[in-house]
C-alpha angles and dihedrals in degrees: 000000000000145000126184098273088041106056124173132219124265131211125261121257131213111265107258119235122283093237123151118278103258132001078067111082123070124196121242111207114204128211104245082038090072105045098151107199144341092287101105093189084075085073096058126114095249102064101092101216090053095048089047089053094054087044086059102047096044091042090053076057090055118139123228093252096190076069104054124138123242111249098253091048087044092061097056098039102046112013098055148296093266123095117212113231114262090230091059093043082058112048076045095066086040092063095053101039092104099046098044092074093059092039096057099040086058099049093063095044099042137013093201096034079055095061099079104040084050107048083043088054087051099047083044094053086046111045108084085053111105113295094235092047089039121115124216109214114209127176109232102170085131103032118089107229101212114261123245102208123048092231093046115106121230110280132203123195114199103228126008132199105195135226109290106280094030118144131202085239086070095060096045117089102202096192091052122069138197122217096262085050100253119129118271124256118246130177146171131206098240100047080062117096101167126024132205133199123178145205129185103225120351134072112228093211096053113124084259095104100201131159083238092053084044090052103049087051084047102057093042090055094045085060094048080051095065101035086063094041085052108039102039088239128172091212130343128212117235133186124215115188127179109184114306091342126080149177137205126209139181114216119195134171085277103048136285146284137220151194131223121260119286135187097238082186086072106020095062107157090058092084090051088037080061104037092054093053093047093044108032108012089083132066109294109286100017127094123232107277094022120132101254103188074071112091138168122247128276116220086249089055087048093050095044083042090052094048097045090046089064099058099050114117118245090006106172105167132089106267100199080055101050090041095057086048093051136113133178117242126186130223105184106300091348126104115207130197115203115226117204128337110320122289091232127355120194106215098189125151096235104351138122087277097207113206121195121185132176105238139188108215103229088218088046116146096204127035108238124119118265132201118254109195120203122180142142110235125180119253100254100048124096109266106234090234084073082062104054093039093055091056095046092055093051078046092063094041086056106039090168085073092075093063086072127053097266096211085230142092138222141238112237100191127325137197119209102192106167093075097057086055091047098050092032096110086204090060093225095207101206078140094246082123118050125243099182101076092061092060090058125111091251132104116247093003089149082095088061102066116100130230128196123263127172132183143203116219126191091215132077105186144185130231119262088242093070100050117143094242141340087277103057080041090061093039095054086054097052094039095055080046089064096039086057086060093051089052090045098045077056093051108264137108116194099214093205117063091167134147099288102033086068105067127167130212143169119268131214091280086052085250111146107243126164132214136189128242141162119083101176096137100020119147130240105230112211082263088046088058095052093052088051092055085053101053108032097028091120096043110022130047119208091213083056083073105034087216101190086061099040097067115082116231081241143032141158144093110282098235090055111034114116113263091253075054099060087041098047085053092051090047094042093061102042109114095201094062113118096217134023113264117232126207128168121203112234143172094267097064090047086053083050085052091058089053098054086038091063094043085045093055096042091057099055109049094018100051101118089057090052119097111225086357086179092075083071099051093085085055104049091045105045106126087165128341118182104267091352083286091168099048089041089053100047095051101053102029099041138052124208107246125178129208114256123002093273091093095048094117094051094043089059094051097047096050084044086060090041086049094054098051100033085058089039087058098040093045081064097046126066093197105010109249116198084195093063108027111178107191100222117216124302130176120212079234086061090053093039087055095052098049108030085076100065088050106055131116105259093057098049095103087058089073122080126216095251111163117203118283111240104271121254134193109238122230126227118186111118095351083067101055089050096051089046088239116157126206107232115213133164128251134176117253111227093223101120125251086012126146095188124111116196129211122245122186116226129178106218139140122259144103118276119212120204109154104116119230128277104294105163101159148003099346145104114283119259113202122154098270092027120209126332098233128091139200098221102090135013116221138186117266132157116266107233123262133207109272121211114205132178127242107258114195094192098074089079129093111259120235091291092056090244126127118263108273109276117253132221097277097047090047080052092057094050085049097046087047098046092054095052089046080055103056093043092052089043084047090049090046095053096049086045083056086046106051096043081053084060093042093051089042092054091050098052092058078048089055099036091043087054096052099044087058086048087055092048096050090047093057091047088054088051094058121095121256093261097054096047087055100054088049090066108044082054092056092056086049 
């Protein structure tokens, strides 16, 4: 158990490669990652670009097969410490001596007239186990188990064994009928414990590699996936049978495992073997792999939740319905009741799978709704609890600190319980550290496995775009800005200011102030470092972390990175550059983000206040533009207007921010490049200033109550081409052995959907493409270090409220811009020609095809009778 003043020691990870700082690190673009619009059909298995994407991803978690387990070693490595006794195996295989012949003969017949022997064989084997550790099997190979994800597909798994106590009644809907008058199946995700998925004949995991074999892994990991995501597991079982022939495997948040190939027609007491560990190898009422420190509710817990529900400020939901939905989760001493579906829920295939929920302490003095953090870090990276801690510590050397909102939020209590297992000799296996990453291809992959962490957060926020009005907009920007500095003056640097990292939230006087969290791939500054040795020398070693080679030469979230950024990502994966580029995150590119977060909120729910709001389309969109073109483009060539003169205040805050950077970039250009952007040094203090003056009290009345517009996607067909805008979308390189993906530009109509999910309070953010790091590979970069600037007084407006007359340079960029605008619009406009000449070329065979048959049918009308009728008779000849 830990708090912030009690931390605990971690394990010690491998050392990372030495490897140069950039031109190293792929990305590794993962499915849920790259859903391009709304349209959820775009996720299915049948587009091609998606599936290719999820082949990938599962292929890079491939186990090394030649080193498979067999099945009975298998069992006691991977499903549980505990042996089932041999009596019970056998009464097991006994009971389902009569059903297994039928079972077998249809499996390698049918994969769908499979489906019911065997279902019926499993609930045979099972039904003498306890009745509250006892599984129900159902066939579901036609019943839609309800996405969890808007942008998720329906799903079908082809047998289910449910959690431990289900019973068929659960999954019969009685108002509801098939044809045949049964009552119809119904199933959630969550109410699932095993998957299985069939074939009649292959195994997927032959040395045939297929797109059929990587299918059929795929669709049986995809399933493993949300039944993680539902049910809150450490690791989940999975069977995976073609005809007379099987697998098991165990899937966790680092990859997967799996056994060789057994003949489940003469090994029949594998499958009870199985079922006993997953049922009743684990504390009464879990399943093996579930998060035990997870529980259900006692009627005392629902009646303290009930009454506590009803004195929460501002408490909107139905109280009888998120106490029935609760469950109680623990954070060292701390008991936590959930309140209502998770804030945020990562559903990524071997990922951190963060996890945020909005939680009541049970020990709580005041009655107001906490953060409870759940993710799956690897061992050698930083836990996030360093980081506030950190922060607290500068905090208390600095009590004056406190008079002021601080932009920053605190961590309550934490468990981190992934290190005790790791530096546990006797390897306790309760599935909070990962055991699939080791059994990969790769070298020192030991670093890759994940271990649980969960903290506890004082704040509970909403999103910027439902801030009250522009103002406290404005205000909750400037306020997480100052609380950057305050995590900076205490030696870190965050390295992804994105939409959902920046929360706002009211304060005691009811005022809306925002504040900045999630430091899930911060950065220790020299001074940073120091602070750490301080605090966790007792308990924590630096060297553990190898903190110089755990920090990726970039992070962020796309639409926000600064513009050198955007350019420093483009040069470090070009592979015809003669040198490495090397590019090292610092504060002043996180100060840029918060720039491009405001305009990127703006332009979503303000859009209909915004003059010529399509020049910022390009902005607000950019995934990855060549060099940041987009960004670079808007912000010297454009200037933010509103409609009307209400939003004068804002407008001027906004154009005194664009006037900082824009000079900061030009002062390190002759002339500016926007191939080659260098971001000069800012303060926070030269931001603050800039923005303090539009907030105070005597212009408060300058601002209007303006709540946030409804967000829209926003649609890009011909408009596009006019506005020389690109669809970026992600394509495999052919190189082999090769985890890059590469980025191709293609002009084609569709809806791009920006707009994040739902991230409303402490968790990672969840755009559409999420952050750039990874956690593959960790890399060299440069820690940050603190940058001095000078006060620069002409980068305010002059006495008419207009920016200073453009210089030379600045003329030179517009010119150099508008001539590349030129030739891509000339470019767009071409292909456009060329593609209508097609078009009129392929309607004119049309037309001349269609009249020479005309022609022919008119000359067979014109035959006799006769002739007609030899013709054909010799046809039929």
């Amino acid at each position: 158990m830990s708090s912030p003043d009690n931390p605990q020691p971690p394990s010690t990870p491998p050392a990372s490669s030495g490897a140069p700082l950039a031109n190293t690190t792929p990305l590794r673009l993962k499915p849920h990652e790259v859903q391009f619009s709304a349209d959820k059909d775009r996720a299915l298995q049948s587009n091609p670009q998606q599936l290719a994407l999820w082949v990938h991803h599962v292929e890079n978690a491939r186990p090394v097969m030649a080193k498979a387990e067999e099945v009975d070693v298998f069992l006691e490595k991977y499903m549980g410490a505990t042996t089932p006794p041999a009596d019970v195996v056998a009464a097991m295989q006994q009971r389902g001596v009569v059903l297994l012949p039928r079972a077998v003969a249809t499996a390698q017949k049918s994969e769908r007239a499979s489906y019911a022997p065997l279902t019926a064989y499993f609930n045979a084997i099972v039904a003498k186990l306890p009745a509250d550790q006892r599984p129900f099997f159902d066939a579901l190979y036609s019943t839609s188990v309800p996405i969890l994800n808007s942008w998720e597909p329906d799903s079908r798994p082809d047998i289910i064994g449910s959690q431990p106590g289900l019973k068929e009644p659960q999954f019969r809907d009685g108002t509801k009928r098939t044809k045949r008058g049964n009552p119809k199946r119904i199933c959630k995700w969550s109410w699932i414990g095993v998957a299985v998925e069939g074939k009649t004949k292959a195994d997927p995991w032959s040395a045939t590699h297929n797109i059929t074999n990587q299918k059929a892994i795929t669709q049986l990991l995809e399933n493993g996936r949300r039944i993680l995501a539902a049910t809150g597991a450490c690791y989940v079982p999975l069977i995976s049978y073609f005809g007379k022939s099987a697998r098991l495997l165990r899937v966790d948040h680092a990859g997967y495992v799996v056994s060789q190939s057994f003949d489940w027609s003469e090994r029949t007491d594998i499958f009870p073997k199985f079922l006993w560990r997953v049922y009743c190898g684990a504390s009464k009422g879990y399943i093996l792999g579930a998060d035990e420190t997870i529980s259900p509710l006692t009627d005392v817990d629902r009646a303290w939740l009930g009454d506590r529900l009803s004195t929460v400020p501002d408490y909107t939901g139905t109280a009888s319905e998120d106490v029935d939905r609760s469950v109680c989760i623990t954070v060292g001493d701390k008991r936590c009741f959930t309140v209502g579906q998770p804030i945020f829920a990562s559903h990524g295939l071997f990922s951190r799978a963060t996890c945020v929920r909005k939680v009541l302490v049970e020990d709580d003095a005041e009655p107001r709704f906490r953060v409870l953090k759940d993710s799956w870090c690897q061992v050698c990276r930083i836990p996030e609890y360093v980081f506030y801690r950190i922060i607290e510590h500068y905090i208390q050397q600095h009590p004056e600190l406190r008079l002021d909102h601080l932009g920053l939020t605190a961590c309550m209590a934490y468990e981190d319980f992934g290190h005790a297992r790791v530096s546990d000799s006797a390897q306790v296996d309760d599935g909070h550290l990962t055991v699939a990453a080791r059994c990969r291809a790769r070298h020192n992959t030991y670093r890759h496995e994940r271990r649980h962490q969960r903290i506890l957060l004082e704040d509970f926020g909403m999103l910027l775009s439902e801030y009250p009005t522009t103002r406290d907009l404005f205000q909750g920007v400037r306020d997480a800005i100052y609380g950057h500095y305050i995590a900076y003056l205490a030696g870190i640097i965050h390295r992804d200011v994105s939409f959902g990292n920046v929360l706002l939230m009211k304060d005691a006087n009811g005022a809306v102030r925002g504040f900045l969290h999630d430091w899930d791939v911060a950065l220790l500054t020299p001074h940073g470092r120091a602070v750490f040795q301080l605090l966790f020398k007792d308990v924590l070693d630096l060297a553990d972390f190898d903190i110089d080679k755990t920090t990726k030469e970039i992070t962020g979230t796309f639409p926000f990175l600064a513009i050198e950024a955007i350019s420093a990502y483009q040069k470090a994966r070009d592979k015809a550059a003669p040198t490495p580029y090397a590019f090292s995150h610092q504060n002043k590119h996180d100060l840029e983000s918060f720039f491009w977060l405001l305009l990127w909120v703006l332009a979503h729910n303000c859009r209909n206040h915004i003059q010529y709001p399509s020049q910022l389309d390009p902005v607000i969109v950019e995934q990855v533009s060549p060099h940041g073109q987009s960004k670079g483009g808007w912000l010297f060539m454009n200037v933010l207007s509103f409609t009307g003169n209400e939003h004068e205040r804002l407008s001027a805050g906004v154009r005194s921010l664009q006037l900082l950077f824009r000079q900061a970039i030009r002062d390190q250009a002759n002339p500016p490049s926007n191939t080659n952007p260098i971001l000069a040094d800012i303060e926070h203090q030269d931001v603050l200033r800039l923005m303090e003056p539009h907030l105070e009290r005597d212009h408060a009345t300058e601002w209007p109550n303006d709540p946030p517009e409804p967000w829209k996607p926003i649609s890009f067909s011909q408009e596009a081409a006019r506005r020389s805008i690109s669809d970026v979308i992600f394509s495999e390189t052919n190189a082999e052995d090769s985890d890059d993906l590469f980025w191709t530009e293609e002009g084609h109509d569709r809806v791009i959907s920006p707009l994040p999910r739902r991230t409303q309070s402490s968790g990672s953010s969840a755009m559409m493409l999420m952050p750039i790091t990874e956690d593959e590979d960790e890399n060299d970069a440069d820690a940050g270090t603190k940058i001095e600037a000078e006060d620069n007084d002409e980068y305010e407006e002059d006495d008419e409220g207009e920016y200073e007359e453009e210089d030379e340079e600045t003329k030179e960029m517009r010119r150099a811009i508008a001539a590349r605008q030129a030739e891509i619009n000339a470019r767009a406009a071409e292909e456009q020609a060329r593609a209508k000449a097609e078009q009129a070329r392929a309607k004119a065979e049309q037309a001349r095809v269609a009249e020479e048959r005309a022609q022919l049918q008119a000359e067979l009308d014109a035959l006799p009778k006769k002739k007609k009728r030899k013709l054909s008779a010799d046809s039929q000849k």
